[in-house]
C-alpha positions in Angstrom: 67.4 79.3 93.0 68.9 79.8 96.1 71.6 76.8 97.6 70.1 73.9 100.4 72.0 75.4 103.1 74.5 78.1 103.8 77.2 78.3 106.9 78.1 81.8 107.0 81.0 82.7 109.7 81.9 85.9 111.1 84.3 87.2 113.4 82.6 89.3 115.7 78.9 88.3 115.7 77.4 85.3 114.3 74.4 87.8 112.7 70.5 87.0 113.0 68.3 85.2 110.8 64.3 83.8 110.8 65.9 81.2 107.5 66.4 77.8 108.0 68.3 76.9 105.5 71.1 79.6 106.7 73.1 79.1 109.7 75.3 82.2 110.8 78.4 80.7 113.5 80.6 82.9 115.0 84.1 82.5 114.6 87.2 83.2 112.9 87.8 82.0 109.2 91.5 81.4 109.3 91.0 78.3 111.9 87.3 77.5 110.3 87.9 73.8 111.0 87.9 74.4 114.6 84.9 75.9 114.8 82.0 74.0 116.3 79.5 72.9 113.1 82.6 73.5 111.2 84.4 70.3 109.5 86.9 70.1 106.3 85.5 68.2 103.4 81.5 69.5 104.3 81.1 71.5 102.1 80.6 72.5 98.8 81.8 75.1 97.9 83.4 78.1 100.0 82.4 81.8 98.7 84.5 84.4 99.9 84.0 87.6 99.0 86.7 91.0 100.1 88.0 89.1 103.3 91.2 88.4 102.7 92.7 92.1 102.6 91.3 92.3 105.9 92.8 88.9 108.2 96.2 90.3 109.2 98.6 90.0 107.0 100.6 87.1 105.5 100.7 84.6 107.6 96.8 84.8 108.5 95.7 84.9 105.0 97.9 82.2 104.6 95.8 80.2 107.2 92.3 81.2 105.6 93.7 79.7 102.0 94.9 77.2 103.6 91.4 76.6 105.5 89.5 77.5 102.3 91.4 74.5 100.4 90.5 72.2 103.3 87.0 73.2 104.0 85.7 72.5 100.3 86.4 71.0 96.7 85.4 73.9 95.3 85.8 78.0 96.0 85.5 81.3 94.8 87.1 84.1 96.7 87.5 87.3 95.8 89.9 90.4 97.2 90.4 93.9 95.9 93.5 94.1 93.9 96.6 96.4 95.4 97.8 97.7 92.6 93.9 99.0 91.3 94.4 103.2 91.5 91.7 103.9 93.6 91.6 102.0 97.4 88.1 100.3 97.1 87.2 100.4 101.0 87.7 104.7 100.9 87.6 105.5 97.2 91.0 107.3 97.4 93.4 107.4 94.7 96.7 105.9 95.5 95.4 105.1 99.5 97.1 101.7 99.7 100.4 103.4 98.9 101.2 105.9 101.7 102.1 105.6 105.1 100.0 104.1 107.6 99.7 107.9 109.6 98.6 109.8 106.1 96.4 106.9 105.7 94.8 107.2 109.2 94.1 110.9 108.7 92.6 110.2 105.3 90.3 107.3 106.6 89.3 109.7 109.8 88.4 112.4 107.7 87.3 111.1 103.9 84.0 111.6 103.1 83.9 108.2 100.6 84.6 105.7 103.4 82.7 102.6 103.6 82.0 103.4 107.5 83.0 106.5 108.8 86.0 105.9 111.4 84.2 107.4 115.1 87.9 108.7 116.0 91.7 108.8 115.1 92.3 105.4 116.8 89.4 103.6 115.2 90.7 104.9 112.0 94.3 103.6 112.1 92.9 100.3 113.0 91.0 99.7 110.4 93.6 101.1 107.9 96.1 98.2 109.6 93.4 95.7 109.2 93.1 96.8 105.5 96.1 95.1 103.5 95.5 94.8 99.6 96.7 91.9 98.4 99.0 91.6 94.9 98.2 88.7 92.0 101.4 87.0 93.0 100.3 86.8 96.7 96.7 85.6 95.4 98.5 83.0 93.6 101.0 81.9 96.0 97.9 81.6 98.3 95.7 79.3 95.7 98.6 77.4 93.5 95.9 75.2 92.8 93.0 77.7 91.2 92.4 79.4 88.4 92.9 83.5 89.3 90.9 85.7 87.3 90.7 89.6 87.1 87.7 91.8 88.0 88.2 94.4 85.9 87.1 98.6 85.7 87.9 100.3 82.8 90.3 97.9 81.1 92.3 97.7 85.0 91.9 94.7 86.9 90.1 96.0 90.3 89.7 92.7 91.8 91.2 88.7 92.4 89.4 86.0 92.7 90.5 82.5 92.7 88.6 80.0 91.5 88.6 76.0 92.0 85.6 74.7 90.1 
């Protein structure tokens, strides 16, 4: 059973599709409400699923709780977890820990990547647009959900808060 209708925003490009019950809006999550098509208390449910390591740091994932919260009674969003072993977007052991240069060259040159990086630049920005996020953060960020851990091999891998 699939829901009535789904909004789904992205940053970059809105994304193509033939269904009418889905509607893909450009724009930028962490100011959602300002988007065109876009009003707090609309929807449902908001579903969020490894977006908040990559919104800029603190005071923009800050924003996207906040505009989560507003947008809907009910969410579920989900983040790798920083203190998993392995750095889910390149499969590297211990990635998230080293310096932003070690993790440039790694993310230039690692085979496992998500999406190979075309050159050194593109690679150290999408390493600094790749921040992990800790339980406390993920707390701090939804005081007001449940917060349960994804986990792989007795670890927990992933957050996800949860306002049912």
């Amino acid at each position: 059973m699939r829901p009535a209708h789904v909004t789904v925003v992205n940053l970059f490009e809105p994304g193509e599709t033939d269904e009418s019950w889905l509607t893909p809006i450009m724009g930028d999550a962490c100011a959602a409400s300002s988007i065109d098509g876009v009003t707090a208390g609309d929807f449902d449910v908001v579903f969020s699923n490894s977006l908040m390591e990559h919104v800029g740091g603190h005071s923009q994932r800050l924003r996207l709780a906040e505009e989560i919260s507003a947008l809907a009674p009910k969410h579920y969003v989900q983040t790798p977890y920083r203190y998993f072993p392995v750095e889910p977007h390149w499969i590297f052991p211990g990635m998230q820990f080293l310096p932003i240069a070690a993790r440039s060259k790694i993310a230039h040159s690692w085979p496992l990547s998500h999406s190979a990086a075309g050159s050194a630049e593109e690679a150290t920005n999408t390493v600094m647009w790749t921040e992990l996020v800790s339980i406390t953060e993920m707390r701090s960020y939804f005081p007001d959900s449940q917060i349960v851990h994804e986990r792989f091999a007795g670890l927990t891998k992933s957050l996800i808060a949860i306002r049912a």
